[in-house]
VOGUBA-683078 format. One record per residue (C-alpha): residue number from 1; z, x, y. Coordinates in Angstrom, 2 decimals. Example, Ala and Ser with C-alpha at 12.3 -4.5 7.8 and 13.67 -1.06 7.14 Angstrom:
% VOGUBA-683078
<num=1, Z=7.80, X=12.30, Y=-4.50>
<num=2, Z=7.14, X=13.67, Y=-1.06>
END
This chain:
% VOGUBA-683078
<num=1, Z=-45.93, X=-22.49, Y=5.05>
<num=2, Z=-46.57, X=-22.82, Y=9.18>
<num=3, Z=-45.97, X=-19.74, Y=10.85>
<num=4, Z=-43.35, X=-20.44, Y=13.57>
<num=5, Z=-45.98, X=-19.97, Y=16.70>
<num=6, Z=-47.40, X=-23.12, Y=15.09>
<num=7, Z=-44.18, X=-24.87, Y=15.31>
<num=8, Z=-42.66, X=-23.44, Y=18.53>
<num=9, Z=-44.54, X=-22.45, Y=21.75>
<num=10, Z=-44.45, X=-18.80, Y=22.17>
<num=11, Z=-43.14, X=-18.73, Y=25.26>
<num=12, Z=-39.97, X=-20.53, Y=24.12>
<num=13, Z=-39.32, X=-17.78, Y=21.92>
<num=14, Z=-40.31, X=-14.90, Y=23.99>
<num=15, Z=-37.76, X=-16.36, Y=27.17>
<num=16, Z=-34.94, X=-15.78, Y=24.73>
<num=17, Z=-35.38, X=-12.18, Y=24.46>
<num=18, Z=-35.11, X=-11.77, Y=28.13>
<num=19, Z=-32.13, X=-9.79, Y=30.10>
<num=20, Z=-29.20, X=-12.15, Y=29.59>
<num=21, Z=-29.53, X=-13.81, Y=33.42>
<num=22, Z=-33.13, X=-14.90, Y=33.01>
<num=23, Z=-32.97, X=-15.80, Y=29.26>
<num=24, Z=-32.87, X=-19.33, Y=28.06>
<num=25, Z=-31.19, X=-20.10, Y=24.63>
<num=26, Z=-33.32, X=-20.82, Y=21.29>
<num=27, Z=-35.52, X=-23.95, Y=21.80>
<num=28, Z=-34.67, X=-27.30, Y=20.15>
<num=29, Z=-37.07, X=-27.25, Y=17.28>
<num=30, Z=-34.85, X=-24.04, Y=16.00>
<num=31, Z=-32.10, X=-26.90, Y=15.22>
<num=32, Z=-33.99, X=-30.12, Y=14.57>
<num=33, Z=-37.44, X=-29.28, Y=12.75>
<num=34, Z=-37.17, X=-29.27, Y=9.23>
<num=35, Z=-40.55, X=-27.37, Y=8.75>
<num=36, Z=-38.94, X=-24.46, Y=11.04>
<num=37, Z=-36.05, X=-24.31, Y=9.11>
<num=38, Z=-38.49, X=-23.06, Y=5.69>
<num=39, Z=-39.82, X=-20.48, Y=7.91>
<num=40, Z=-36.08, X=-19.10, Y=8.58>
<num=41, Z=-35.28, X=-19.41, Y=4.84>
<num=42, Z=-37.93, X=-17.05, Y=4.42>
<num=43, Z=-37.21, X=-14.42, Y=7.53>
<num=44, Z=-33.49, X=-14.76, Y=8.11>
<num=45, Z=-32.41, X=-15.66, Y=4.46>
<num=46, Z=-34.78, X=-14.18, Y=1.83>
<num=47, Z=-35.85, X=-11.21, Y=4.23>
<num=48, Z=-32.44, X=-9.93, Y=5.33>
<num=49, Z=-28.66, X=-9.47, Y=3.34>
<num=50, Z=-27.49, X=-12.82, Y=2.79>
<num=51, Z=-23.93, X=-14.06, Y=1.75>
<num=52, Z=-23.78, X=-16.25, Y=-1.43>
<num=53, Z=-20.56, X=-16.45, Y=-2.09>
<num=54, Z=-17.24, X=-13.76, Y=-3.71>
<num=55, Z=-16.82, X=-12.31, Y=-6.15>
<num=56, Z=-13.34, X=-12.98, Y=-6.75>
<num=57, Z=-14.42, X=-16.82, Y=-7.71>
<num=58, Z=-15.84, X=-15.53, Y=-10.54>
<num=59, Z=-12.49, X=-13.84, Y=-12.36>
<num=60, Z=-13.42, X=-13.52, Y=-16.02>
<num=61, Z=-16.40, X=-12.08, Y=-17.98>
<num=62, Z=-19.18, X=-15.00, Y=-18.89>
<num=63, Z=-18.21, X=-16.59, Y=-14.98>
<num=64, Z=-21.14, X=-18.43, Y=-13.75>
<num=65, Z=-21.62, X=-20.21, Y=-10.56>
<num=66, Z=-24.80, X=-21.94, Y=-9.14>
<num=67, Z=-25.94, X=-21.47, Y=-5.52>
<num=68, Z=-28.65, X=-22.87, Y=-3.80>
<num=69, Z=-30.14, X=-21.38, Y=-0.49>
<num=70, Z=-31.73, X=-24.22, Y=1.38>
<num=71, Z=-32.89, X=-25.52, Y=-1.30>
<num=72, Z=-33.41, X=-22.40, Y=-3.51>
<num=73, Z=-31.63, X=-21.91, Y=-6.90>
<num=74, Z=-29.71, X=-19.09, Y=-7.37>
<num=75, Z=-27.01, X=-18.03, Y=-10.33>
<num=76, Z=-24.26, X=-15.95, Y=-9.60>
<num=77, Z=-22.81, X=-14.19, Y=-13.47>
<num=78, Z=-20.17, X=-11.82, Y=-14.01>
<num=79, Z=-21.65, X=-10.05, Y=-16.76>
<num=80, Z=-20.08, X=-8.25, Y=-20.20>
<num=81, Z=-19.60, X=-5.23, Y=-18.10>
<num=82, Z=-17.45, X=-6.93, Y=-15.39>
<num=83, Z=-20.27, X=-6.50, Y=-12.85>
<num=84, Z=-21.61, X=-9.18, Y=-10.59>
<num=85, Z=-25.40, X=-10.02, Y=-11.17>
<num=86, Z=-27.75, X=-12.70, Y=-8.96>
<num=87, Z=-30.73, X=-13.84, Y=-10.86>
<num=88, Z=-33.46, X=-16.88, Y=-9.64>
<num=89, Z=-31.56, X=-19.76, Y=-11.28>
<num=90, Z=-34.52, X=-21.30, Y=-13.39>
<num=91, Z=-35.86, X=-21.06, Y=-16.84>
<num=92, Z=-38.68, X=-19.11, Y=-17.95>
<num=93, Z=-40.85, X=-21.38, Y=-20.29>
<num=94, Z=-40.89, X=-24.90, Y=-18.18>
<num=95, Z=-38.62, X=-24.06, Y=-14.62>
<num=96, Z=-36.22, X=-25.73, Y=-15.96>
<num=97, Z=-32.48, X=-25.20, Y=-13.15>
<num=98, Z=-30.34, X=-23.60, Y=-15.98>
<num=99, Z=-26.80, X=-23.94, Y=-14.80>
<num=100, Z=-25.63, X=-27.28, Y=-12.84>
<num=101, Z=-21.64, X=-26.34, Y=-12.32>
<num=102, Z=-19.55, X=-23.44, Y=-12.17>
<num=103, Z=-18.09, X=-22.82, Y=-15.91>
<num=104, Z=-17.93, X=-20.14, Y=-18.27>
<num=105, Z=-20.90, X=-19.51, Y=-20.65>
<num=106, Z=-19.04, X=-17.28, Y=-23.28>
<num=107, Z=-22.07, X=-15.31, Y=-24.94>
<num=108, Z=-25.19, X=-17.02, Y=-23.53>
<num=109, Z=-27.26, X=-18.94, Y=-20.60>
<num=110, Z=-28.82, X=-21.65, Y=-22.94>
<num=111, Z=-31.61, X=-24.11, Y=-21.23>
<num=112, Z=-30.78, X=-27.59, Y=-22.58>
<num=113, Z=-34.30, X=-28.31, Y=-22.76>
<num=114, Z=-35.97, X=-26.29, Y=-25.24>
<num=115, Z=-32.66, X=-24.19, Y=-25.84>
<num=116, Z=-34.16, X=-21.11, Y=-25.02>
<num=117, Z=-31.08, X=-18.34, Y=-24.36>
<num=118, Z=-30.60, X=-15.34, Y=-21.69>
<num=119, Z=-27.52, X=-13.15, Y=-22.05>
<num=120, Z=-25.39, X=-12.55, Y=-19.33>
<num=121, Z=-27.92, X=-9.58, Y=-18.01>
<num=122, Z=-30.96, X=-12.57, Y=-18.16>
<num=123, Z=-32.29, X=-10.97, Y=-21.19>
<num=124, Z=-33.86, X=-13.46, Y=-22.84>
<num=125, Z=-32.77, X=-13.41, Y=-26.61>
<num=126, Z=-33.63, X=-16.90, Y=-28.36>
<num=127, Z=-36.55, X=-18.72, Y=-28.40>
<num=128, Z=-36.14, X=-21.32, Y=-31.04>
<num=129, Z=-39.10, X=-22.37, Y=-32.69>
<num=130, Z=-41.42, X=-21.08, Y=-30.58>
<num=131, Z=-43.77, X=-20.15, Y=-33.44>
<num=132, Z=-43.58, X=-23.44, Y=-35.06>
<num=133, Z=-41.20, X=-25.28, Y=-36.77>
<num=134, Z=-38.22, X=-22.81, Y=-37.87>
<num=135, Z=-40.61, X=-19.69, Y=-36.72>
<num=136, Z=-38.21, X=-18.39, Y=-33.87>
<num=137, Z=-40.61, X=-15.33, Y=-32.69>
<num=138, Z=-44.34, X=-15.34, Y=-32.17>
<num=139, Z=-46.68, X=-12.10, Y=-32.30>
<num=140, Z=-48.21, X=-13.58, Y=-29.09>
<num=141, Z=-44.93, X=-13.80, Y=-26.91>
<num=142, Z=-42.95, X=-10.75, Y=-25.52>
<num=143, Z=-39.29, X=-12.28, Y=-25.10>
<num=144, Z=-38.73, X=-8.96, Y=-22.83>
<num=145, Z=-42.01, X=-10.34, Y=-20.26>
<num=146, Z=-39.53, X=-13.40, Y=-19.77>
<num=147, Z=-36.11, X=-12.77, Y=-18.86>
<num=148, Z=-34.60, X=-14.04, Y=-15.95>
<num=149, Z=-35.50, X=-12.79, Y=-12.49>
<num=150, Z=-32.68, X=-10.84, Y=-11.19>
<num=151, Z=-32.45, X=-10.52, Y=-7.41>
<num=152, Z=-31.12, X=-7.67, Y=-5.30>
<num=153, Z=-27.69, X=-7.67, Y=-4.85>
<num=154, Z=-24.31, X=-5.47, Y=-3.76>
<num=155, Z=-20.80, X=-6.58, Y=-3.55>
<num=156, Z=-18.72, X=-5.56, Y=-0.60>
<num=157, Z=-15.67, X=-6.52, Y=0.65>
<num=158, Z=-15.66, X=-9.05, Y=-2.27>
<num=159, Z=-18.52, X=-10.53, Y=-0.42>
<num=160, Z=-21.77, X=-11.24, Y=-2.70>
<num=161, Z=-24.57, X=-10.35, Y=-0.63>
<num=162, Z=-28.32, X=-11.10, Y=-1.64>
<num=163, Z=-31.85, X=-9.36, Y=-0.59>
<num=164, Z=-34.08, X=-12.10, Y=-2.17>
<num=165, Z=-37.24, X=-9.86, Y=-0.98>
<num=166, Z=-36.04, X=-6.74, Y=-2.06>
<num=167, Z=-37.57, X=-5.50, Y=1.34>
<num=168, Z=-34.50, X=-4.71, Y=3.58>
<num=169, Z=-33.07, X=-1.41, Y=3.32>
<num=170, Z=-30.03, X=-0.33, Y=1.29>
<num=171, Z=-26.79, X=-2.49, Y=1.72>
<num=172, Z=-24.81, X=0.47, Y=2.30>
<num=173, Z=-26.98, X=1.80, Y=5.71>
<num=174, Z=-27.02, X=-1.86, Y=6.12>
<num=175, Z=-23.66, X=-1.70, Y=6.96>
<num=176, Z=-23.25, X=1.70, Y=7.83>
<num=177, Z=-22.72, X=0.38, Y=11.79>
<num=178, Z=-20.50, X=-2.01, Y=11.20>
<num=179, Z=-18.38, X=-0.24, Y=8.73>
<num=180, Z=-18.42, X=3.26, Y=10.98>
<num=181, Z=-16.91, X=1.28, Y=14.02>
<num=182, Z=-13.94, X=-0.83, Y=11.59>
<num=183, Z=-12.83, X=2.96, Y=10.51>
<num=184, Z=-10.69, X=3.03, Y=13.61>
<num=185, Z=-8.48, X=0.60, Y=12.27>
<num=186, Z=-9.70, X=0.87, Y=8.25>
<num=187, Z=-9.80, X=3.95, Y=6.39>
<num=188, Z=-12.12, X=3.11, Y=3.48>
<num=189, Z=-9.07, X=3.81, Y=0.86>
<num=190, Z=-7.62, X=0.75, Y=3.02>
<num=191, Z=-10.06, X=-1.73, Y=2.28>
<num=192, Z=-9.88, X=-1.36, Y=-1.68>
<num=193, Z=-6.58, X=-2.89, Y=-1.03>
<num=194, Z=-7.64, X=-6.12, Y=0.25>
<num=195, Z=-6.73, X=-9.08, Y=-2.17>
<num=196, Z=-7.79, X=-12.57, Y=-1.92>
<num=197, Z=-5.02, X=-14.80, Y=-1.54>
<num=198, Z=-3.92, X=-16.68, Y=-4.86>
<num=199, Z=-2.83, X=-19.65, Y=-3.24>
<num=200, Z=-3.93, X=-21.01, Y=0.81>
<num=201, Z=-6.89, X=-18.59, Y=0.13>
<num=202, Z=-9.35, X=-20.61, Y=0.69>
<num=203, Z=-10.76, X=-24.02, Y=2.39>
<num=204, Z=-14.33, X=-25.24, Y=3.05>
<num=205, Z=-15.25, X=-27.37, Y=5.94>
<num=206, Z=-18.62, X=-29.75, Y=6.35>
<num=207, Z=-20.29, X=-29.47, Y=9.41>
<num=208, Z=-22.72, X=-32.09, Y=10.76>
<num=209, Z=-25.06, X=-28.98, Y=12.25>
<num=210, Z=-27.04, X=-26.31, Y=12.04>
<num=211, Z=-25.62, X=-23.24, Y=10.81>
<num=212, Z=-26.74, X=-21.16, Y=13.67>
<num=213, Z=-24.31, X=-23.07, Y=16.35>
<num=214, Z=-21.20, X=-21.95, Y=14.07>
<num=215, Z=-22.44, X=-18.20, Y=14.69>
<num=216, Z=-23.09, X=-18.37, Y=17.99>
<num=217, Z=-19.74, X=-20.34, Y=19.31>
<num=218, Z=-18.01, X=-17.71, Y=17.08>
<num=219, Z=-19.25, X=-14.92, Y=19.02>
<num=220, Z=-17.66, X=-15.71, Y=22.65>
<num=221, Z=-14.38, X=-16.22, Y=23.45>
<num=222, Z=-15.75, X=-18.54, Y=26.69>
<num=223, Z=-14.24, X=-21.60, Y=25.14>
<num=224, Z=-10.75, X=-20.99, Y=24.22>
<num=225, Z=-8.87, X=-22.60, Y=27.12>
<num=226, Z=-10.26, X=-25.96, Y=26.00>
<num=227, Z=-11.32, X=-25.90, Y=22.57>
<num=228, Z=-8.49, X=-24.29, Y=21.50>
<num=229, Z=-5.52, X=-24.55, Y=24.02>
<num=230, Z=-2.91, X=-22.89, Y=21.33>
<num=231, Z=-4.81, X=-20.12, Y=20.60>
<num=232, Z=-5.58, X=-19.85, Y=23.93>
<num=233, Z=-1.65, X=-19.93, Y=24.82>
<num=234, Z=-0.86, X=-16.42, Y=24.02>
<num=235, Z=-5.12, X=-15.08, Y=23.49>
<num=236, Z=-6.27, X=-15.69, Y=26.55>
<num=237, Z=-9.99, X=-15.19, Y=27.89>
<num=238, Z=-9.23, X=-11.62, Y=29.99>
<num=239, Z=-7.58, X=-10.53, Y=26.48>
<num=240, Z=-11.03, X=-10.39, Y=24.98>
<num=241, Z=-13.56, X=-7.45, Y=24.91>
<num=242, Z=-17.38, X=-8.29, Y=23.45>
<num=243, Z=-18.76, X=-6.72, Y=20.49>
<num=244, Z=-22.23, X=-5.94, Y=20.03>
<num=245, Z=-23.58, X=-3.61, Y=17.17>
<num=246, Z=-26.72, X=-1.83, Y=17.40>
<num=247, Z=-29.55, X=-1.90, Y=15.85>
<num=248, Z=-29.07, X=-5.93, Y=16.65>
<num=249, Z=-27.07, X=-6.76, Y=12.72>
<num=250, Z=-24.02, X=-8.10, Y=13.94>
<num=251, Z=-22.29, X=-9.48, Y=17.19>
<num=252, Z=-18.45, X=-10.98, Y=18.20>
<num=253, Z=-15.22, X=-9.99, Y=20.20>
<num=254, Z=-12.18, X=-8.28, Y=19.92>
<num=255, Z=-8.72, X=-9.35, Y=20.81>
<num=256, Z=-5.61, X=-6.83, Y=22.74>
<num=257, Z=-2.80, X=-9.09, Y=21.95>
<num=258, Z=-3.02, X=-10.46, Y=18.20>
<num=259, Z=1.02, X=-10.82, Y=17.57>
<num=260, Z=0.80, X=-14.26, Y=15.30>
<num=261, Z=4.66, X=-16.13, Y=15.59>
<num=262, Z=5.26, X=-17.52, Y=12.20>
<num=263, Z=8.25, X=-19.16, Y=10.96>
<num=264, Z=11.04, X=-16.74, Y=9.25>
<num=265, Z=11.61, X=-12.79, Y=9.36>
<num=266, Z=9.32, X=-11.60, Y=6.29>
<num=267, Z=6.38, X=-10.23, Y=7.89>
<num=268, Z=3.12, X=-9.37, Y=5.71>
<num=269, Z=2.38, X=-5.63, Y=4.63>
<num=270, Z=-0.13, X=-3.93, Y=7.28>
<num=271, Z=-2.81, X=-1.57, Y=6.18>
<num=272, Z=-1.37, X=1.79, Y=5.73>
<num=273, Z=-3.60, X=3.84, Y=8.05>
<num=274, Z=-4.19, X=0.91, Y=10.90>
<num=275, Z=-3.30, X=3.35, Y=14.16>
<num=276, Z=0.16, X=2.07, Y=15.97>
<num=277, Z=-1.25, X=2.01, Y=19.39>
<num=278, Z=-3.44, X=-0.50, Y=17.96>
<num=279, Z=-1.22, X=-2.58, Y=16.31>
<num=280, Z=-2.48, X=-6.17, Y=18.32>
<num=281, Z=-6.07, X=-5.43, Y=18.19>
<num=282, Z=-8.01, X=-7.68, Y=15.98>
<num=283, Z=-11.61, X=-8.03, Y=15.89>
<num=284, Z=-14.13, X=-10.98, Y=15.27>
<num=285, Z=-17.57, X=-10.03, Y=14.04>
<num=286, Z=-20.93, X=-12.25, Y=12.94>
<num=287, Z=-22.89, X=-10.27, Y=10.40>
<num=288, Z=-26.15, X=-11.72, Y=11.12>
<num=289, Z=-27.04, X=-14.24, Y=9.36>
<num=290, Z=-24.33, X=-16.12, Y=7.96>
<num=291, Z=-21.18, X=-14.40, Y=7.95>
<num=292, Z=-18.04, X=-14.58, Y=10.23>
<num=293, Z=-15.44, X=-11.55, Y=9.76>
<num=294, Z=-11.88, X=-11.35, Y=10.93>
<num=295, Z=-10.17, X=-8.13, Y=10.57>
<num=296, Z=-6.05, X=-7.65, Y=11.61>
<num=297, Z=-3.46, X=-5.14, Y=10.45>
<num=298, Z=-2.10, X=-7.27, Y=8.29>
<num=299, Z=-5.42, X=-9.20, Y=6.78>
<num=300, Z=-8.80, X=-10.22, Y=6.77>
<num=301, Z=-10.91, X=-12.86, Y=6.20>
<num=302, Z=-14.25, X=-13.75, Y=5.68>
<num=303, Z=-15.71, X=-17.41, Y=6.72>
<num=304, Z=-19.22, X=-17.61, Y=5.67>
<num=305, Z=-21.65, X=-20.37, Y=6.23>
<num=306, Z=-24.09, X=-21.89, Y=3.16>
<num=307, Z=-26.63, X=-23.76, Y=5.14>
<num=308, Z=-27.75, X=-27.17, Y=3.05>
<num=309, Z=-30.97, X=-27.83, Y=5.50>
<num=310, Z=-31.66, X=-27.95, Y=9.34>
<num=311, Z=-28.73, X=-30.46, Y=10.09>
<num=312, Z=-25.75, X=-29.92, Y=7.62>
<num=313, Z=-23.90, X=-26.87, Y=6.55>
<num=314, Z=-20.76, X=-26.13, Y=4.65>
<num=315, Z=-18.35, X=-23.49, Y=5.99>
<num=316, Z=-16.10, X=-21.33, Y=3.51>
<num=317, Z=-13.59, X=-19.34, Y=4.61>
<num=318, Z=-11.67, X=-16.76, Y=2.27>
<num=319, Z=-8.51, X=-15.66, Y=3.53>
<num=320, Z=-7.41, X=-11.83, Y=1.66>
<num=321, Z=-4.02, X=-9.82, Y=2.37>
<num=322, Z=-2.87, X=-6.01, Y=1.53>
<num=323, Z=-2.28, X=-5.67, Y=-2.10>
<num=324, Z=-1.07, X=-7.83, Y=-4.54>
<num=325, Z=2.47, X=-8.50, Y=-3.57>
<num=326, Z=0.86, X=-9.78, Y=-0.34>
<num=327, Z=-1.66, X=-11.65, Y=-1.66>
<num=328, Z=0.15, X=-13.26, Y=-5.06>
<num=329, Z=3.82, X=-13.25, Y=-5.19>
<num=330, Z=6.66, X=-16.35, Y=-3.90>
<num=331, Z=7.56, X=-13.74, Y=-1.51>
<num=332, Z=4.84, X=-14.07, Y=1.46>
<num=333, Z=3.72, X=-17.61, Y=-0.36>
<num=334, Z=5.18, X=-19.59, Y=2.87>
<num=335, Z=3.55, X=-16.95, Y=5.20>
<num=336, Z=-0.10, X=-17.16, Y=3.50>
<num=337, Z=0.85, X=-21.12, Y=4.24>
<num=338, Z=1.63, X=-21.32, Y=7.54>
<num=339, Z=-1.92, X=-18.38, Y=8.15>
<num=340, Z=-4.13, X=-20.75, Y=6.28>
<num=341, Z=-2.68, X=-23.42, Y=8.51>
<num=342, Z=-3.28, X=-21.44, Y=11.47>
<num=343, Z=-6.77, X=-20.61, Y=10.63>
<num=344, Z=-8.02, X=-24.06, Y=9.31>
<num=345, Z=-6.96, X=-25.57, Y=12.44>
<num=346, Z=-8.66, X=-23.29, Y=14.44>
<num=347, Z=-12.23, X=-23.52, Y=12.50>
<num=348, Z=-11.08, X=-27.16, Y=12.59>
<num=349, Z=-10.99, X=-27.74, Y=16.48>
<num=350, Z=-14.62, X=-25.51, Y=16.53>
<num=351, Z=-16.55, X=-28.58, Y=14.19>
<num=352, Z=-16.58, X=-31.34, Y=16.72>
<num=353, Z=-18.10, X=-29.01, Y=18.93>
<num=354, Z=-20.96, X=-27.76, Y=16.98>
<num=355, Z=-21.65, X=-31.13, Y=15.63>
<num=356, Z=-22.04, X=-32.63, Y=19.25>
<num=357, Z=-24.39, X=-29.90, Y=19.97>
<num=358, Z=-26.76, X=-30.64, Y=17.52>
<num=359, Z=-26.82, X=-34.03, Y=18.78>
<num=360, Z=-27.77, X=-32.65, Y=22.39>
<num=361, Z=-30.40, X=-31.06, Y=20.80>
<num=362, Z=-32.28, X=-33.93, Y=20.46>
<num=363, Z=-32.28, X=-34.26, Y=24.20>
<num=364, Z=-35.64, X=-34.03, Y=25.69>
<num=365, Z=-34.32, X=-32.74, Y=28.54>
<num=366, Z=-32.95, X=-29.57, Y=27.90>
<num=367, Z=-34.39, X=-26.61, Y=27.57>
<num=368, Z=-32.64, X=-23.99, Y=24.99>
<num=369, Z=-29.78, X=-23.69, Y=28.00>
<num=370, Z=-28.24, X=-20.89, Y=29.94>
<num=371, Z=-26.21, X=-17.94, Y=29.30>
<num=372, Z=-23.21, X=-16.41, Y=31.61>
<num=373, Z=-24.44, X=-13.15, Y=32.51>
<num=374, Z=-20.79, X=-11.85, Y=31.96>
<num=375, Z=-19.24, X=-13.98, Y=29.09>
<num=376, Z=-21.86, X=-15.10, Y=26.63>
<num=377, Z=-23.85, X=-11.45, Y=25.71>
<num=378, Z=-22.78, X=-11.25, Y=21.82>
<num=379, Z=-24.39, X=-15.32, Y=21.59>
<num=380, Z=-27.35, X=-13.60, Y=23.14>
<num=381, Z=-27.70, X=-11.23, Y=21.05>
<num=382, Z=-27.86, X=-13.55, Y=18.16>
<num=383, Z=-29.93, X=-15.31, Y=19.84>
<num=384, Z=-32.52, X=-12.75, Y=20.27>
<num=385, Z=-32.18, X=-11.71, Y=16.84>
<num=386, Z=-33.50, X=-14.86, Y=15.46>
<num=387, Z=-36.07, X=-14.55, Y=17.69>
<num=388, Z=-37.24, X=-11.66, Y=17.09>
<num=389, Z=-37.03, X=-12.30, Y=13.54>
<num=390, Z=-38.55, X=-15.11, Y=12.79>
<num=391, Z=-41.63, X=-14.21, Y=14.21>
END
């Protein structure tokens, strides 16, 4: 693999890691060379905690669900033990890809090639004939030298997140920033409440793009008198504070006035300990790389990006309420309705956007752009986290 100084002038790179008023933005090739894109696999993806997907989409024991990281197969498995495992999703003996489609394996991972069989740990406990005909065990073969390759993983907030490496540190100091600053408005009893809707919980959007633009247009709130004018309507731009965590993990903005009008009187259960004199503060939040957080008194959501290669990228968001009731029952059903509606057509009016900048990056012309010294900090701090990273 190229290392990204062979693939990018330096200088392009070292610009964007300049104060904010002399900085230009990421150079072209971060968005349009598919050679470039292997190198952040490897540094942004592999290296650091990625997001794969939740938990809660795998509900019953024997749950398994493919994922593949630009280009690299990975199976999710809820194992016998209820517990969420990641393992490389590929067959021992010939590299076979094991599992296709999300389904249920009941007892065992079999390889429909040679029928060799993991459990739902990766152990690998069949090898049929591998001795000869009707000889199932060989005195030359150690089934326990061949299981499946697990890969580092920790569930939080019902988000799976991945350390392909096994290099970063912990999860949990990880996220120790992040989670100290959300205990203002989240005691950690709080979030064990959080369920994910049952209905209107989810959606998924395709976006003609690189993954990075739907990070960095979700960190400002620059554009919301003309991407979105009814947001915009009662959230305007001076009701907006920037967020940017150090060490350089996450970025985004906060909001004074979040007071959504939805139709009827039922309103949806807050969390119990959110402080009353911050009742309309909500806050907005890219954990680098490729998740978008939204936490309110009343619920949170988490819309996280699976990048397919330089160009394309598929956005999931998964919407999650306080407690069951909340999440589950006829009660709040036309409220968790009329939220997914809200929040769909907000991510919605964001796609056009991002897919007309990629096409702009295929302009000769320009140069990584500019930044507003005042209103785009958080997208330059994403910015200069690539950056640095990828070298």
């Amino acid at each position: 693999m190229s290392k990204v100084y062979d693939i990018i002038d330096k200088k392009k790179l070292d610009v964007v890691n300049k104060p904010i008023s002399k900085a230009h933005g990421l150079p072209n090739e971060c968005y349009t060379n598919k050679e470039y894109t292997l190198i952040e696999r490897k540094k942004l993806f592999e290296d650091k905690w990625t997001v794969i997907g939740v938990a809660s989409s795998l509900k019953k024991i024997g749950d398994v669900k493919p994922f593949d990281l630009l280009g690299l197969p990975l199976l999710i498995v809820r194992n016998k033990k209820n517990k969420i495992k990641v393992f490389h999703n590929v067959c021992s003996h010939r590299g076979l890809k094991l599992v296709n489609k999300q389904g249920n394996i009941r007892n065992v991972i079999r390889c429909p090639y040679h029928s060799w069989s993991y459990n739902s740990d990766g152990d690998l406990i069949a090898t049929p004939h591998i001795g000869g005909m009707n000889k199932h065990q060989s005195s030359k073969f150690k089934k326990s030298n061949n299981n499946l390759k697990e890969v580092r993983s920790h569930v939080w907030l019902d988000l799976i997140v991945v350390n392909i490496s096994n290099n970063e540190i912990p999860f949990e100091k990880y996220i120790k920033p992040l989670s100290n600053r959300w205990t203002k408005f989240w005691k950690k009893k709080d979030r064990k409440l959080i369920k994910h809707a049952s209905d209107y919980g989810y959606f998924k959007l395709k976006a003609k793009c690189n993954w990075k633009f739907a990070i960095e247009n979700y960190c400002e709130s620059y554009h919301l008198p003309w991407v979105h004018p009814g947001l915009n309507a009662y959230s305007k731009i001076e009701d907006h504070y920037h967020i940017q965590g150090l060490p350089n993990r996450f970025a985004g903005q906060g909001t004074i006035v979040y007071n959504p009008k939805f139709k009827g009187k039922i309103k949806f259960p807050c969390f119990p300990n959110w402080p009353k004199n911050k009742e309309n503060i909500a806050e907005y939040v890219a954990l680098f790389p490729n998740v978008m957080l939204g936490i309110h008194k009343d619920h949170f959501y988490a819309y996280w990006l699976e990048p397919i290669n330089h160009e394309r990228t598929l956005e999931h968001m998964e919407i999650y309420y306080v407690g069951e009731e909340a999440a589950a029952s006829k009660k709040y059903k036309l409220l968790r309705k009329q939220n997914h509606k809200l929040w769909e057509d907000i991510q919605k009016e964001d796609v056009d956007i991002i897919q007309r900048m990629q096409i702009g990056r295929n302009s000769i012309a320009y140069n990584g752009g500019n930044f507003s010294p005042d209103m785009d900090n958080p997208t330059h701090h994403f910015h200069k986290w690539v950056a640095t990273n990828v070298v």
